[in-house]
N, C-alpha and C positions, 0 to 999 in steps of 0.2 A: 573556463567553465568549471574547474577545481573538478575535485572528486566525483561530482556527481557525472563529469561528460565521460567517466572510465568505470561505471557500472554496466555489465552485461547482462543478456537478458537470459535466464537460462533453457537448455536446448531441452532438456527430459523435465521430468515431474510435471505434464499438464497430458491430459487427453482430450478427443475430442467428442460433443456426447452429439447427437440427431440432430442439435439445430447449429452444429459448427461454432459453438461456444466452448474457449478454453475452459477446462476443468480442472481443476486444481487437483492431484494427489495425494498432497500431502493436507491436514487440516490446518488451520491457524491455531495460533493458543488462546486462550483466554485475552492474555492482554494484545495480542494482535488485532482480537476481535474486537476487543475495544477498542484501540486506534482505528479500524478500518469501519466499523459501523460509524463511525462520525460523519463518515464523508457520502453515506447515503443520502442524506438530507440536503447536502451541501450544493452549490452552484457549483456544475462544471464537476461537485465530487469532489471539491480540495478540501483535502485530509488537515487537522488540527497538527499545529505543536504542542501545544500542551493538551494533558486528561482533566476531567471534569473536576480535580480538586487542585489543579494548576500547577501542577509539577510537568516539568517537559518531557516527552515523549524523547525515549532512549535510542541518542540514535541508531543505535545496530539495530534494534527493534524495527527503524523505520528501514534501514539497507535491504534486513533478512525480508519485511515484506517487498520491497523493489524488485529485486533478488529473485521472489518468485514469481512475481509478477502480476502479485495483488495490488502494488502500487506502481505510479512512476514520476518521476522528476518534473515538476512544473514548471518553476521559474528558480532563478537564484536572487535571493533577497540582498541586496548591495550593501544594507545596512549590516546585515547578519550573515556575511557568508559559508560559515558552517551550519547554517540551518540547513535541512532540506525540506522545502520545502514540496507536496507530493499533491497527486490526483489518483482518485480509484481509478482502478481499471477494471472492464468489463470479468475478467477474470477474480480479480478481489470482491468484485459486487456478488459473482456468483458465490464465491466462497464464503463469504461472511451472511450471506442470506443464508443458503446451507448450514452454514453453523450455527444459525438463530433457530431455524425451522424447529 
C-alpha cells in the first residue's frame, strides 16, 4: 500500500460540537479550501488531482489535509502510484463549508 498505508490519523485538533460531528480547530487555507471544496459535489466526495487550471494538486497539500482529517486515502491508482488519490471526510465537509459560509 506504499506511503499512503503509514499515514495516521491525528489524536488533538478536532472537537466535538451537539451533533457528535468532528470539528476541526484548526481552519484550512485558501488553497486547501480549494482542493476540498471539489469534492463536495463529487460522488462518494473524491477529491480532484489536479485545480481548475490543471496543474496537480501538491502533494503535501494533499498529506497536511489527510493529516487532519479533512481527507482520507481512497484507492491507490496502479497506474500512478504516487498519486494519492482521497475522499472528503465528514470532518473536511464541515470544514470547508465553514470556511465558505
Amino acid at each position: 500500500m506504499g506511503a499512503v498505508g503509514k499515514l495516521a490519523w491525528p489524536a488533538d485538533g478536532f472537537i466535538f460540537d451537539s451533533k457528535n460531528l468532528l470539528q476541526p480547530t484548526v481552519k484550512p487555507t485558501e488553497r486547501e479550501v480549494s482542493y476540498l471544496r471539489r469534492g463536495l459535489q463529487q460522488p462518494g466526495g473524491k477529491l480532484p488531482l489536479f485545480d481548475l487550471d490543471g496543474q496537480e494538486f501538491e502533494p503535501a497539500l494533499i498529506r497536511r489535509c489527510v493529516e487532519r482529517g479533512w481527507a482520507m486515502p481512497w484507492f491507490s491508482n496502479p497506474l500512478k502510484p504516487d498519486w494519492l488519490v482521497c475522499k472528503l471526510t465528514p470532518s473536511g465537509r464541515a470544514a470547508v463549508e465553514q470556511a465558505l459560509a
